[in-house]
SEVOTOR-80125 format. One line per 8 residues: number of its first residue (from 1); their letters; for each residue x, y negated, z negated of N, C-alpha, C. Coordinates in steps of 0.05 Angstrom, whole numbers. Last residue first. Example, Ala and Ser with C-alpha at 12.3 -4.5 7.8 and 13.67 -1.06 7.14 Angstrom:
SEVOTOR-80125
2	sa	257 45 -142 273 21 -143 258 -1 -157  264 114 -156 246 90 -156 264 66 -156
This chain:
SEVOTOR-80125
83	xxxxxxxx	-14 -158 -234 -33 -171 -255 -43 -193 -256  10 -143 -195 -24 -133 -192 -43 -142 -216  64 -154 -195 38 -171 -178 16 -169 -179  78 -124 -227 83 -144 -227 60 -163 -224  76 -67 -193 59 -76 -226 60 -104 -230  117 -86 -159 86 -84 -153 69 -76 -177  178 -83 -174 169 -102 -172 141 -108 -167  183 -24 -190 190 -50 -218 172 -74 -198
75	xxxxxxxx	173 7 -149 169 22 -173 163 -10 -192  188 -15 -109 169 -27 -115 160 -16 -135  251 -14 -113 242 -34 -122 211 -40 -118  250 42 -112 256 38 -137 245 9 -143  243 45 -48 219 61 -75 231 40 -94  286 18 -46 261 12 -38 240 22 -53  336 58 -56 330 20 -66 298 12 -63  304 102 -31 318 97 -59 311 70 -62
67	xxxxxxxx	334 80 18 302 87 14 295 93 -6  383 63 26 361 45 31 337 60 20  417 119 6 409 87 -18 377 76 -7  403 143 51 390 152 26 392 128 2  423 116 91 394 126 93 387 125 67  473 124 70 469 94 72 435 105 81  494 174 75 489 157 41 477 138 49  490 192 116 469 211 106 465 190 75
59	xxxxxxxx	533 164 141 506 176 158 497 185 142  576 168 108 559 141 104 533 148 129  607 207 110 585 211 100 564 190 96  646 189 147 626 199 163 605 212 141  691 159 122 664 137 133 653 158 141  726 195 104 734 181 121 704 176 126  715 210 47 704 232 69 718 216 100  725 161 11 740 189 10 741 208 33
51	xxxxxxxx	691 126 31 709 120 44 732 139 48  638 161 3 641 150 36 657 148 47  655 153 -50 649 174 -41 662 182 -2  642 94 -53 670 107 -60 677 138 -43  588 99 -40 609 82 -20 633 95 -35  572 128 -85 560 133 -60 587 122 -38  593 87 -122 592 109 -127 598 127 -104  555 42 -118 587 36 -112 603 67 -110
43	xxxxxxxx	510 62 -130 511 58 -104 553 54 -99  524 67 -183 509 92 -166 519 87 -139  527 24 -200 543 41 -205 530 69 -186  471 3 -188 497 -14 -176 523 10 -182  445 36 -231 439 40 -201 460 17 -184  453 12 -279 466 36 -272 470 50 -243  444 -43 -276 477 -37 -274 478 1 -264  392 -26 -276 397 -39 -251 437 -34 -251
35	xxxxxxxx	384 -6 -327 379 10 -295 396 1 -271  396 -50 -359 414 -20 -355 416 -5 -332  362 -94 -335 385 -98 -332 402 -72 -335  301 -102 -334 315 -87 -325 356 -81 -329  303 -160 -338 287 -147 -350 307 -112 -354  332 -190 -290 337 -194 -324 330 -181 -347  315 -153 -246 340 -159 -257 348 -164 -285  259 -181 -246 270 -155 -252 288 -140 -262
27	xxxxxxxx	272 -239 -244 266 -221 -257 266 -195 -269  301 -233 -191 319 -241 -219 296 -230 -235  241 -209 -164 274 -195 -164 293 -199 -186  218 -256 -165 217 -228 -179 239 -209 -184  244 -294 -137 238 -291 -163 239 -276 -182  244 -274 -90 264 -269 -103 268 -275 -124  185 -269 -81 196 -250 -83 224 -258 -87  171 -326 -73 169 -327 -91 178 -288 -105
19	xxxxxxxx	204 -330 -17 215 -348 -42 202 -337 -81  182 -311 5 201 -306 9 214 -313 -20  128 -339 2 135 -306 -4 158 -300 -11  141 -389 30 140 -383 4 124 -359 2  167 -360 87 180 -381 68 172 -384 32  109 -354 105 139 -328 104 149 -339 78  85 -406 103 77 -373 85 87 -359 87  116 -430 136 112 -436 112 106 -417 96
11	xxxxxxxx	105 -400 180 134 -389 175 131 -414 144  49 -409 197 64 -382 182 83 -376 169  47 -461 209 38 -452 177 47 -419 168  73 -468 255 89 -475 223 75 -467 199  39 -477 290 52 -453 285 73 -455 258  1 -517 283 -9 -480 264 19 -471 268  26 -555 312 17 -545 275 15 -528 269  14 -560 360 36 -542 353 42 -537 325
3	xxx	-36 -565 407 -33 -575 379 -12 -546 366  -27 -576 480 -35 -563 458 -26 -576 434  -10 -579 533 9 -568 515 -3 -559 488
C-alpha cells in the first residue's frame, strides 16, 4: 500500500496559498477601495444590463467581467508578491 504522507503535503500547500492569497485580496480591497467600489458598480451594472436584454447578453458580459476581474486582479495583486 505504501506511505500515504506525501499525499497531504500538496493539498497543505494548496491550503496555505490559498490562504495566504485571500489575504491579499482584503488587502487589496482595503488599499484599493474607490476602484474596487467602482468596479463592483460596474459589474452590478453589466448584470442590470443582462436581466434588461432577457439573460442573453450575459453570453458576451459574463466572459468579459471574468477576464477583466483577472487582469485587474493581477494588475494589484503581483507587485505585491515580487517584493
Amino acid at each position: 500500500y505504501g506511505d500515504h504522507r506525501d499525499l497531504h503535503k500538496e493539498y497543505r500547500r494548496q491550503r496555505q496559498m490559498c490562504i495566504r492569497d485571500r489575504i491579499a485580496s482584503v488587502q487589496a480591497v482595503k488599499v484599493n477601495r474607490l476602484q474596487m467600489l467602482s468596479w463592483a458598480f460596474l459589474i452590478g451594472l453589466f448584470l442590470a444590463t443582462s436581466l434588461v436584454t432577457g439573460l442573453m447578453s450575459l453570453l458576451l458580459t459574463l466572459p468579459l467581467i471574468g477576464h477583466s476581474t483577472w487582469h485587474l486582479y493581477r494588475l494589484i495583486i503581483e507587485p505585491q508578491h515580487k517584493t
